[in-house]
mmCIF file as gemmi writes it, N, C-alpha and C atoms, coordinates in Angstrom:
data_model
loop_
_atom_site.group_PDB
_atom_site.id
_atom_site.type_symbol
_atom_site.label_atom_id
_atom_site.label_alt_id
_atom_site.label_comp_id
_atom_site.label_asym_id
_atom_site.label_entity_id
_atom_site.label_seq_id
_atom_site.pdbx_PDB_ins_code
_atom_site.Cartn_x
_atom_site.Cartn_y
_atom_site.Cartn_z
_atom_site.occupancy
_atom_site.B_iso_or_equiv
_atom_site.pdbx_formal_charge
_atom_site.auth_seq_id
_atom_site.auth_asym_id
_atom_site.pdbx_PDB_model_num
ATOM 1 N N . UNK Axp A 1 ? 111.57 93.802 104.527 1 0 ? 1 A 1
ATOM 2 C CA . UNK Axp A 1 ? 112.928 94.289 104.409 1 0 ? 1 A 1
ATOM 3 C C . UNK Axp A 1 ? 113.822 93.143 103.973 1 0 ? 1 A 1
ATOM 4 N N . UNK Axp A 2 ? 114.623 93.122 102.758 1 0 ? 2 A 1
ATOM 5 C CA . UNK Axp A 2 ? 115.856 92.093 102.788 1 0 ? 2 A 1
ATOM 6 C C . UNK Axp A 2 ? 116.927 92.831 103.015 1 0 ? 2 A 1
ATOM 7 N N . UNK Axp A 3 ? 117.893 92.111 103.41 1 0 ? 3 A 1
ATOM 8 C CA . UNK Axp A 3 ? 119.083 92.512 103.571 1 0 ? 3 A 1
ATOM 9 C C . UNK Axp A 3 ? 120.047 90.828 103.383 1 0 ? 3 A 1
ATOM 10 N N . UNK Axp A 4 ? 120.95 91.613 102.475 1 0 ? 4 A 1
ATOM 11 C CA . UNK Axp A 4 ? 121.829 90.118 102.193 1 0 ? 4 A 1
ATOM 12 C C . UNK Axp A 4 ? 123.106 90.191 103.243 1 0 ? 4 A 1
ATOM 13 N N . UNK Axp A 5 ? 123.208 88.935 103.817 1 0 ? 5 A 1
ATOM 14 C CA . UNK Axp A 5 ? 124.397 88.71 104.566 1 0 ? 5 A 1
ATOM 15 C C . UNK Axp A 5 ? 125.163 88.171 103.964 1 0 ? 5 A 1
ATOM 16 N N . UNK Axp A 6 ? 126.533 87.954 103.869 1 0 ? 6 A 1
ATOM 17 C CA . UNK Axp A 6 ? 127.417 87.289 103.769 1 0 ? 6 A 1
ATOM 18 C C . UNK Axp A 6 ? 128.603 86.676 105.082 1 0 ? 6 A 1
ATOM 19 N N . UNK Axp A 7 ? 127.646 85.261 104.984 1 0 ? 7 A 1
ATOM 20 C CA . UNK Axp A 7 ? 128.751 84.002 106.104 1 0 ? 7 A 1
ATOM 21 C C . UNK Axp A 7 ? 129.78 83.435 105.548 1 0 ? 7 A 1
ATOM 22 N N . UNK Axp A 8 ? 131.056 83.389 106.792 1 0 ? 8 A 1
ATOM 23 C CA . UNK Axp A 8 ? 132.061 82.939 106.691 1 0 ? 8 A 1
ATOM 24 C C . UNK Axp A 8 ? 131.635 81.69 106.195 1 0 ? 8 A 1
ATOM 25 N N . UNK Axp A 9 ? 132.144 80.713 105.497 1 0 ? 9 A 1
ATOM 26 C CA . UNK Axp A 9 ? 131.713 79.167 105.081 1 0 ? 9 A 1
ATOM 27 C C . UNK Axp A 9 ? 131.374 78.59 106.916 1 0 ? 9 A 1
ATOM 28 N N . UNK Axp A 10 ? 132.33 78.632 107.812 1 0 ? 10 A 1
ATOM 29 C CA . UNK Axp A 10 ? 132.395 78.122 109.088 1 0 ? 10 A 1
ATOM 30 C C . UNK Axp A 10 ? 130.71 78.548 109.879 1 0 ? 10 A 1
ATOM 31 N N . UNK Axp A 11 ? 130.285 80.14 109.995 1 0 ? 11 A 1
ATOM 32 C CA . UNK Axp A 11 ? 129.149 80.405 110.079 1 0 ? 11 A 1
ATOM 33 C C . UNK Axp A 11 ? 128.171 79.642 109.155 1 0 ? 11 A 1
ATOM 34 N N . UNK Axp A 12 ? 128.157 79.575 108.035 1 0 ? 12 A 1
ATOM 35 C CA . UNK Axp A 12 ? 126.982 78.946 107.144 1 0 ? 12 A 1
ATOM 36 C C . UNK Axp A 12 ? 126.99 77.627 106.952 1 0 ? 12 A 1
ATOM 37 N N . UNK Axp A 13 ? 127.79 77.258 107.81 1 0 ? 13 A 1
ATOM 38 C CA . UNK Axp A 13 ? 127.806 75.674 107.934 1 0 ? 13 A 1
ATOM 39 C C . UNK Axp A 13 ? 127.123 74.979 109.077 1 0 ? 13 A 1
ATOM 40 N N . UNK Axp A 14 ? 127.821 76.43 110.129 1 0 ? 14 A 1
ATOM 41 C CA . UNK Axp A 14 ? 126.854 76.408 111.444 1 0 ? 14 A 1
ATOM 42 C C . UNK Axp A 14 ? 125.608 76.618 111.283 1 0 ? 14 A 1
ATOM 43 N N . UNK Axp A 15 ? 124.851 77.582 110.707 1 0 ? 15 A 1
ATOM 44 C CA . UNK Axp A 15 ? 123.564 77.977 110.788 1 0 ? 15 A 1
ATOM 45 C C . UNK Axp A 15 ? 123.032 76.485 109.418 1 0 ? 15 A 1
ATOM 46 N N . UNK Axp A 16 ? 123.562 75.916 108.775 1 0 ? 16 A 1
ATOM 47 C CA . UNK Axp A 16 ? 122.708 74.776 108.286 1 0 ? 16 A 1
ATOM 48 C C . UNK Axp A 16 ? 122.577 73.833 109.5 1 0 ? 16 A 1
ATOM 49 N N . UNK Axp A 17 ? 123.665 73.565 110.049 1 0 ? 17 A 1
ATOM 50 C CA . UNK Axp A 17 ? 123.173 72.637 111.094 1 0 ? 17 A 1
ATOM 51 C C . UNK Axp A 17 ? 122.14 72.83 112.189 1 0 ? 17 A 1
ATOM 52 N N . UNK Axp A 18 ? 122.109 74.408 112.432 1 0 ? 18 A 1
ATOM 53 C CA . UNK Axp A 18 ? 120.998 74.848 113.497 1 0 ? 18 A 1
ATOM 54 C C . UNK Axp A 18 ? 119.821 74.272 112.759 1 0 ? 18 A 1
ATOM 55 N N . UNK Axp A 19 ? 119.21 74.565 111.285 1 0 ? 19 A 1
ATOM 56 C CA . UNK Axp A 19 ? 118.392 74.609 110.876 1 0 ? 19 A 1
ATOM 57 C C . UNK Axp A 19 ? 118.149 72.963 110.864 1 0 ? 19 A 1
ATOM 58 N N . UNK Axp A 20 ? 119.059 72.696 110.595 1 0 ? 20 A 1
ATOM 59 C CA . UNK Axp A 20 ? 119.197 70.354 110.007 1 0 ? 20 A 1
ATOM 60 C C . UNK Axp A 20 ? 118.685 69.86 111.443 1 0 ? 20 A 1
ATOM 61 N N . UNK Axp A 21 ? 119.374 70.621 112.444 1 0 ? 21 A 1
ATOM 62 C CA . UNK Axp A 21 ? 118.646 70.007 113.784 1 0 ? 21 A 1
ATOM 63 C C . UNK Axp A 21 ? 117.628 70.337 114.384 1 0 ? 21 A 1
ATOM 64 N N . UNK Axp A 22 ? 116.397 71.148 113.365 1 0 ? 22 A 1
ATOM 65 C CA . UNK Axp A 22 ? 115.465 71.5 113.678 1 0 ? 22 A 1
ATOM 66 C C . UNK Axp A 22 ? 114.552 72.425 114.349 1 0 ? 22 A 1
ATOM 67 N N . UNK Axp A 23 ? 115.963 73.395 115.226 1 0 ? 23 A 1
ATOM 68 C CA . UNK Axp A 23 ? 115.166 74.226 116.007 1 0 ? 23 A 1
ATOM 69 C C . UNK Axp A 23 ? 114.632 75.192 115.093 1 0 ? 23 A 1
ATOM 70 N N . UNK Axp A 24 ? 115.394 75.351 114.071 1 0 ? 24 A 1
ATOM 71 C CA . UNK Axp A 24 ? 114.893 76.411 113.149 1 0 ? 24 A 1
ATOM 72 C C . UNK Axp A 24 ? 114.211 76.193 111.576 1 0 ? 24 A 1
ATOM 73 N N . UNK Axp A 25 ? 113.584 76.938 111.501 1 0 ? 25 A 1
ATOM 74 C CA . UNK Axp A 25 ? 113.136 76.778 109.77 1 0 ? 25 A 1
ATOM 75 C C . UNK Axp A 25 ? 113.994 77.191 109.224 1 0 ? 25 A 1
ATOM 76 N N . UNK Axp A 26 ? 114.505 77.834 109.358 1 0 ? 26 A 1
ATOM 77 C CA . UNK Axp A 26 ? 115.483 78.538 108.09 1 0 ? 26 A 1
ATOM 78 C C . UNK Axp A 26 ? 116.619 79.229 108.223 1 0 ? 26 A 1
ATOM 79 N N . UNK Axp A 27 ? 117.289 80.125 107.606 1 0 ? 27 A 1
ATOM 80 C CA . UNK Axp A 27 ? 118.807 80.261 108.123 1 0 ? 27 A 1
ATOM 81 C C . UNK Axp A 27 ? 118.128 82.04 108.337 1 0 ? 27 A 1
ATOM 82 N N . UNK Axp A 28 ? 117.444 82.781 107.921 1 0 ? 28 A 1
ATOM 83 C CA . UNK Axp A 28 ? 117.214 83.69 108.627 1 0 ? 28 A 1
ATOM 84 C C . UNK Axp A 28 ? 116.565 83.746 110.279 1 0 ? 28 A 1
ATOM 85 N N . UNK Axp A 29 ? 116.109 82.625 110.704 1 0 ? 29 A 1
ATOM 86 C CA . UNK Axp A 29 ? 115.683 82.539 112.221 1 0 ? 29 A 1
ATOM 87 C C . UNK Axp A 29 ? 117.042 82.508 112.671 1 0 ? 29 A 1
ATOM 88 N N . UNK Axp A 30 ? 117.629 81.522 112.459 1 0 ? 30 A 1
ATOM 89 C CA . UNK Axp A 30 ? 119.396 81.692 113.166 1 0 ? 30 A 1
ATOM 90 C C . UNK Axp A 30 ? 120.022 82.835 113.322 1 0 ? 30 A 1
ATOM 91 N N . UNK Axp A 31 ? 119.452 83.326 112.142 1 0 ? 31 A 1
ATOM 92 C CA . UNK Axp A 31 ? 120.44 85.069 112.037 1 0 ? 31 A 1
ATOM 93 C C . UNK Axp A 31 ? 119.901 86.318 113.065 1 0 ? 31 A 1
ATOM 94 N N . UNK Axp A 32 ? 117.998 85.655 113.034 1 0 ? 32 A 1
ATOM 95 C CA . UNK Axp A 32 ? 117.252 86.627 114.003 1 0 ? 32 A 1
ATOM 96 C C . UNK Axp A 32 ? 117.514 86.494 115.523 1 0 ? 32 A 1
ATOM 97 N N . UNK Axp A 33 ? 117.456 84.838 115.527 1 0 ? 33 A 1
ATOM 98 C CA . UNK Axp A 33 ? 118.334 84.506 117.219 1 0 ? 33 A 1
ATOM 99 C C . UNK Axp A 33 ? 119.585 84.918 117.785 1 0 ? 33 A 1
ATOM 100 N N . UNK Axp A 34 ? 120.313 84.649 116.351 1 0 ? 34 A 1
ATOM 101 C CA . UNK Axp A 34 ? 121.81 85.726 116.821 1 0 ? 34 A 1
ATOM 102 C C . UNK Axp A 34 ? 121.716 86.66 117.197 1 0 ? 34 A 1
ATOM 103 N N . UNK Axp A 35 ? 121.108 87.619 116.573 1 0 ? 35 A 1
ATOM 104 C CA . UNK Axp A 35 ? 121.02 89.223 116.248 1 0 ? 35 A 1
ATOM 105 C C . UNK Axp A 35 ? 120.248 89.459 118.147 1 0 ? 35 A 1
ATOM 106 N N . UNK Axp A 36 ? 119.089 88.98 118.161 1 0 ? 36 A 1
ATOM 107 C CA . UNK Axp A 36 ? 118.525 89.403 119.3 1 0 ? 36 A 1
ATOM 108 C C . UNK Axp A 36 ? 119.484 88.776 120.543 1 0 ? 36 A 1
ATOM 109 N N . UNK Axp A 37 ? 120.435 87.804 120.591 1 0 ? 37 A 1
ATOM 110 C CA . UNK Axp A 37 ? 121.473 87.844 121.442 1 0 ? 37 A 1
ATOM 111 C C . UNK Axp A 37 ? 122.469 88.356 121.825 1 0 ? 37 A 1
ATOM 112 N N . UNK Axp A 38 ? 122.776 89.239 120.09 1 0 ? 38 A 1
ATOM 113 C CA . UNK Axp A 38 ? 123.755 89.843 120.408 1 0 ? 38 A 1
ATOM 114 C C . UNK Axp A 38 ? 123.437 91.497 121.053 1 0 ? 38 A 1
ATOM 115 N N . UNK Axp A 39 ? 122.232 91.456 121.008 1 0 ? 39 A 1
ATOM 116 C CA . UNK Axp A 39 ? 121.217 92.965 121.425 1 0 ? 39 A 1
ATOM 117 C C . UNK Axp A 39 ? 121.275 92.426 122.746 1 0 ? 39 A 1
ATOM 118 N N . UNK Axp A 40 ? 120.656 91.324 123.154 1 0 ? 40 A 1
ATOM 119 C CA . UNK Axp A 40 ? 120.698 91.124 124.822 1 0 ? 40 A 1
ATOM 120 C C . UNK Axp A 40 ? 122.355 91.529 125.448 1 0 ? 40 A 1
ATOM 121 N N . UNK Axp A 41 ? 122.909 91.134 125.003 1 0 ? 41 A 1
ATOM 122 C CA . UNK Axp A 41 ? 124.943 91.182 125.509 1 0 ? 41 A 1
ATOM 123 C C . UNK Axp A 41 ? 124.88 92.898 125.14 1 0 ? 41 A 1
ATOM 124 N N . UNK Axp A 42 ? 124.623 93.24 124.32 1 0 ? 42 A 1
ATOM 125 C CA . UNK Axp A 42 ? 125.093 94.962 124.137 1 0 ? 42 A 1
ATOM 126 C C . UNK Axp A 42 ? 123.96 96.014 125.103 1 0 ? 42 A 1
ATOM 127 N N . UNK Axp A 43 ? 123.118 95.389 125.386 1 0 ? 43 A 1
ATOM 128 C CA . UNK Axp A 43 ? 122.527 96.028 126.462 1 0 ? 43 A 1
ATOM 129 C C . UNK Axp A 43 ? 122.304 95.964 127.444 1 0 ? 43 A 1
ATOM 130 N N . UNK Axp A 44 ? 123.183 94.48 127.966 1 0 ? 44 A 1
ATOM 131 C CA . UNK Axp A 44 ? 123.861 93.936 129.428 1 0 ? 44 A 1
ATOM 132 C C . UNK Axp A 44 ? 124.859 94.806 129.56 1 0 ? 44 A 1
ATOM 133 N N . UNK Axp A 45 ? 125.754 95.029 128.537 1 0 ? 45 A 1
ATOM 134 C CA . UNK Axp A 45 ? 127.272 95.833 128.488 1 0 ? 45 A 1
ATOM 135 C C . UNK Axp A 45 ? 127.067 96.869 128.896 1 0 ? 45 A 1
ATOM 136 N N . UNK Axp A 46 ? 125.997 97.725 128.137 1 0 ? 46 A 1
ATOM 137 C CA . UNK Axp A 46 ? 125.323 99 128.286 1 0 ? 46 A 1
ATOM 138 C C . UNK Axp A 46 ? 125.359 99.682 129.649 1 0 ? 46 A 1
ATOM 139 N N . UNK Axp A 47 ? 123.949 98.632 130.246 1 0 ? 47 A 1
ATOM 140 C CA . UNK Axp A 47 ? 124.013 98.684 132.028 1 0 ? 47 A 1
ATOM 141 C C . UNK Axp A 47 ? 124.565 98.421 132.907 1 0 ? 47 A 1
ATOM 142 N N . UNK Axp A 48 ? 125.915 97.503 132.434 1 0 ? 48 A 1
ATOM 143 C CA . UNK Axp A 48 ? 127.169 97.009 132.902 1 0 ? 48 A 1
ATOM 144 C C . UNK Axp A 48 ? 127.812 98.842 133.644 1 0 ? 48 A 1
ATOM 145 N N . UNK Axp A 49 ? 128.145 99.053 132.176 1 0 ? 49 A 1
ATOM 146 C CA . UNK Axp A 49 ? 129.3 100.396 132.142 1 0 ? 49 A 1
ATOM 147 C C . UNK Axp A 49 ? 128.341 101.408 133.082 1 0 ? 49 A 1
ATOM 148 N N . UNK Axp A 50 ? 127.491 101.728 132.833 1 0 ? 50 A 1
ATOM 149 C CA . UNK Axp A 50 ? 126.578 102.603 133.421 1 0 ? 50 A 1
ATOM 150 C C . UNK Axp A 50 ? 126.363 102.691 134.819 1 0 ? 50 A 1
ATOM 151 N N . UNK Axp A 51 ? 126.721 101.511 135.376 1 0 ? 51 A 1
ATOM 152 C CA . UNK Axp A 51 ? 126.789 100.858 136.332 1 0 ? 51 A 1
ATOM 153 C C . UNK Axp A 51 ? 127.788 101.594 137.072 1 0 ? 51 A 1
ATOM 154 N N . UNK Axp A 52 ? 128.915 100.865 136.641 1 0 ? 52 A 1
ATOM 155 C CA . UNK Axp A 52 ? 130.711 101.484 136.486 1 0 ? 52 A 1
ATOM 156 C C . UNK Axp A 52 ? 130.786 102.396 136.791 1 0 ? 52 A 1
ATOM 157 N N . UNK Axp A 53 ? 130.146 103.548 135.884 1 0 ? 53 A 1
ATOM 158 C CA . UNK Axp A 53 ? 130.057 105.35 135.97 1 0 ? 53 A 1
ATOM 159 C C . UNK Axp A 53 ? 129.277 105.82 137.275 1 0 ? 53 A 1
ATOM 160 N N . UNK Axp A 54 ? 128.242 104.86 137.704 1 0 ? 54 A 1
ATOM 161 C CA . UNK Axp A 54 ? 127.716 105.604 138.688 1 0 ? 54 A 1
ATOM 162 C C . UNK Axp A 54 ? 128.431 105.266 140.118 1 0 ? 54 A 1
ATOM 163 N N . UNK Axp A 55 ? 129.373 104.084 139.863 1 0 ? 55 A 1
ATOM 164 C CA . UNK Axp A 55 ? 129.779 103.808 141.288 1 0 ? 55 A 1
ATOM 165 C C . UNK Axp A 55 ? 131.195 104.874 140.918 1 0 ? 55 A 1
ATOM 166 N N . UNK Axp A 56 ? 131.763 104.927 139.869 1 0 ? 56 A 1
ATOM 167 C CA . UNK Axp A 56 ? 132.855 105.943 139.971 1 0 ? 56 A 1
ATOM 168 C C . UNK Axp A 56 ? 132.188 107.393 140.445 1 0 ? 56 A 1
ATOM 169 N N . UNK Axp A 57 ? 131.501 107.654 139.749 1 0 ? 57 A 1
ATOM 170 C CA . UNK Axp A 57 ? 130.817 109.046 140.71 1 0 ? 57 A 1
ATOM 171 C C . UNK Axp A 57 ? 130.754 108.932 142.372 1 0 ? 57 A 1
ATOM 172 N N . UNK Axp A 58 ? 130.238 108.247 142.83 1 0 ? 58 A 1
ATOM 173 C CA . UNK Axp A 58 ? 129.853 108.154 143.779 1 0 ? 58 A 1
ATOM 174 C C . UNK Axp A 58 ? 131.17 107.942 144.659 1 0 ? 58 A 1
ATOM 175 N N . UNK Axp A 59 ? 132.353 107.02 144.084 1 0 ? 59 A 1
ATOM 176 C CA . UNK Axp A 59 ? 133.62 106.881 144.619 1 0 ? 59 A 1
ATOM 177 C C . UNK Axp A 59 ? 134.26 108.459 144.986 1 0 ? 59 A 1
ATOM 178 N N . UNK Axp A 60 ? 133.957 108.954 143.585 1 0 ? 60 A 1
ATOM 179 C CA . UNK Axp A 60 ? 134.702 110.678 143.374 1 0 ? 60 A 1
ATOM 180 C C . UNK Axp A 60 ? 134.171 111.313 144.73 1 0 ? 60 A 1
ATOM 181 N N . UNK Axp A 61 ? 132.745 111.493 144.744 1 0 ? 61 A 1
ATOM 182 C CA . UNK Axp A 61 ? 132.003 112.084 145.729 1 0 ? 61 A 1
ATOM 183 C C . UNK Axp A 61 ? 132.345 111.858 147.162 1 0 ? 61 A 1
ATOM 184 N N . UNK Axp A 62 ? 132.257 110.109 147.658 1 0 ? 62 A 1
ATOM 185 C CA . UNK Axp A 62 ? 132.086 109.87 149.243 1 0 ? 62 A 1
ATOM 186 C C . UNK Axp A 62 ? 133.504 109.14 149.368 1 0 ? 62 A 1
ATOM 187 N N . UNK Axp A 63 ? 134.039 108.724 148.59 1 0 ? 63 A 1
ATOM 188 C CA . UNK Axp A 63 ? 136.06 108.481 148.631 1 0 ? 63 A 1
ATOM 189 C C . UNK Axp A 63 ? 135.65 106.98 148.545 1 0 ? 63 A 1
ATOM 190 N N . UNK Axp A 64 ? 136.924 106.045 149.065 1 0 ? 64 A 1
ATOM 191 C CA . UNK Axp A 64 ? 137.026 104.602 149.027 1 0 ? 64 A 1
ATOM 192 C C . UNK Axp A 64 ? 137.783 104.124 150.07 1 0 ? 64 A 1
ATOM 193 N N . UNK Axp A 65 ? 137.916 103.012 150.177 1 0 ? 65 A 1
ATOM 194 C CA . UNK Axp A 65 ? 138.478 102.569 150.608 1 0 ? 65 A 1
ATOM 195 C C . UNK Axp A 65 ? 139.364 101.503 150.377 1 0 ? 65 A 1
ATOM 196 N N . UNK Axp A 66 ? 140.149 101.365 151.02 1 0 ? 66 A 1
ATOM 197 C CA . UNK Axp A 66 ? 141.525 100.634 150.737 1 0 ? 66 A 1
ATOM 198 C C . UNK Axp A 66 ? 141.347 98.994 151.326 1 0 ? 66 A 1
ATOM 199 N N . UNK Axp A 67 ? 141.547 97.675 150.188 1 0 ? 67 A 1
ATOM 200 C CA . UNK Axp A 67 ? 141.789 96.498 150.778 1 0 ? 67 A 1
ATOM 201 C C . UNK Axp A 67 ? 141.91 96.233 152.212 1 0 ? 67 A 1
ATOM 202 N N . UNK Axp A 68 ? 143.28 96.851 152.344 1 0 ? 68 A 1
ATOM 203 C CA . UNK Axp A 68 ? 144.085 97.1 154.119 1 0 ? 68 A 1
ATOM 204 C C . UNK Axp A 68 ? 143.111 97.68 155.011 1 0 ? 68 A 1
ATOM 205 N N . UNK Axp A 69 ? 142.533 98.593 154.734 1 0 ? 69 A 1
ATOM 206 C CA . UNK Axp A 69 ? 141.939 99.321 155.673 1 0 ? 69 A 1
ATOM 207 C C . UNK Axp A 69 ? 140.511 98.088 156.085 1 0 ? 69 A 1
ATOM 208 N N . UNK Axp A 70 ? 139.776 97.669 154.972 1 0 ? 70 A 1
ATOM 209 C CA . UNK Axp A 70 ? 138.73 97.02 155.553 1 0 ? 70 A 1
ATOM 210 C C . UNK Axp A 70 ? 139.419 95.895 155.714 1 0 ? 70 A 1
ATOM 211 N N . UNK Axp A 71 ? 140.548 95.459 155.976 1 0 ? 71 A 1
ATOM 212 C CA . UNK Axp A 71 ? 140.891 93.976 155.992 1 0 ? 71 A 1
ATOM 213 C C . UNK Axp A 71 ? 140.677 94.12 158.054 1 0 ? 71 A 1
ATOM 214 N N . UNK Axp A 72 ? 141.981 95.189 158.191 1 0 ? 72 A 1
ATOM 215 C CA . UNK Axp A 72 ? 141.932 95.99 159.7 1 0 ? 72 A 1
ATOM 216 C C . UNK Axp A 72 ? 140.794 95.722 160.322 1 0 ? 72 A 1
ATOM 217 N N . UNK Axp A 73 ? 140.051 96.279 159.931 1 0 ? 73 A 1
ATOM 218 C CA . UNK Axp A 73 ? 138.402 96.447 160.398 1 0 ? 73 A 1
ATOM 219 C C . UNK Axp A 73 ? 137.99 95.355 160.905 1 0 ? 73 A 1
ATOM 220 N N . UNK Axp A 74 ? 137.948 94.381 160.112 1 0 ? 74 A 1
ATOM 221 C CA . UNK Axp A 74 ? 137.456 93.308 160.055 1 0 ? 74 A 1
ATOM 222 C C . UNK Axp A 74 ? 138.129 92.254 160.84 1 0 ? 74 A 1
ATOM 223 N N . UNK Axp A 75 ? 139.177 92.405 160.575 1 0 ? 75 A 1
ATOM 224 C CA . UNK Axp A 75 ? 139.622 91.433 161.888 1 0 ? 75 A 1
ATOM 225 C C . UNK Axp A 75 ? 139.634 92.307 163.515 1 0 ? 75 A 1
ATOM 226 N N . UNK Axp A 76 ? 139.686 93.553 163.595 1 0 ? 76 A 1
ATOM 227 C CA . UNK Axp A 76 ? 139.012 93.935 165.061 1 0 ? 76 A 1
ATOM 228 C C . UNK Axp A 76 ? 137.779 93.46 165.147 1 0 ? 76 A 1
ATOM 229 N N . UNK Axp A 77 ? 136.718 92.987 164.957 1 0 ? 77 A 1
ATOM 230 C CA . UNK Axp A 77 ? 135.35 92.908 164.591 1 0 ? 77 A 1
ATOM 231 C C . UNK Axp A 77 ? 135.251 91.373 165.12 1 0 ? 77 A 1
ATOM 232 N N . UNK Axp A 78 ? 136.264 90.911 163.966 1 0 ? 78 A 1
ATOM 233 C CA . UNK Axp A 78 ? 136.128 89.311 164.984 1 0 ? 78 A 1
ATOM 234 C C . UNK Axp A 78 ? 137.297 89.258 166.371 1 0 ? 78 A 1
ATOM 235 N N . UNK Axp A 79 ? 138.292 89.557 166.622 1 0 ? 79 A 1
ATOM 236 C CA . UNK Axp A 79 ? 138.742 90.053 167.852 1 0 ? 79 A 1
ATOM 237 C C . UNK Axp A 79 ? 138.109 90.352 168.859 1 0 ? 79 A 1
ATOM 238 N N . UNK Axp A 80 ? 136.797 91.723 168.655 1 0 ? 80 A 1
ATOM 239 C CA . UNK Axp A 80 ? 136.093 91.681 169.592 1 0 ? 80 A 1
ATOM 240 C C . UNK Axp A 80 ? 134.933 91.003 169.635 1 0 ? 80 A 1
ATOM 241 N N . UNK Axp A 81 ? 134.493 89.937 169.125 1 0 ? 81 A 1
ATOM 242 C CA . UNK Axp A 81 ? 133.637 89.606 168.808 1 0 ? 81 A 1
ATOM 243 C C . UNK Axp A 81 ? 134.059 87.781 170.121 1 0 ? 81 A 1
ATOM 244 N N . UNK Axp A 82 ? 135.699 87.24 169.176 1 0 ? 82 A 1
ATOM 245 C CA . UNK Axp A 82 ? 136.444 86.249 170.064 1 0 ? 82 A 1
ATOM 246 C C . UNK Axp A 82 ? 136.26 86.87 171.746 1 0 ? 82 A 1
ATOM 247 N N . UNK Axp A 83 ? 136.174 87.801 172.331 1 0 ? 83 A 1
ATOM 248 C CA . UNK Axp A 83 ? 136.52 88.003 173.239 1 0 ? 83 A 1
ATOM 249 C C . UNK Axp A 83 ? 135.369 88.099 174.671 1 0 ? 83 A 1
């Protein structure tokens, strides 16, 4: 498969230096390392949000609670705990 990219001068200046400092052969490995990083972050994000949705469900469902309320709690807890 080719596919032509076009880099900002600032990018293709970067990816010569990746390559000048050796980790890479060539300026398509840079582009493949990008690419599969930027797949790792979009499917962190992915399970991020998904995440999100299931604790909002679950909020909808069993309710929440309020800062104040567990702050309350918590200091009876050590109160009776001091005592």
């Amino acid at each position: 498969m080719s596919t032509n990219v076009h880099l900002t001068p600032e990018l293709e200046r970067f990816t010569r230096e990746c390559v000048e400092g050796g980790r890479y052969n060539n300026v398509s490995e840079v582009v493949r390392a990008s690419l599969r990083m930027l797949q790792d972050a979009e499917d962190r994000r992915r399970d991020f949000r998904h995440m999100l949705d299931e604790v909002m469900d679950e909020a909808d469902r069993d309710g929440t609670f309020s800062l104040e309320s567990v702050m309350v709690e918590v200091d009876e807890i050590i109160a009776a705990r001091e005592q």
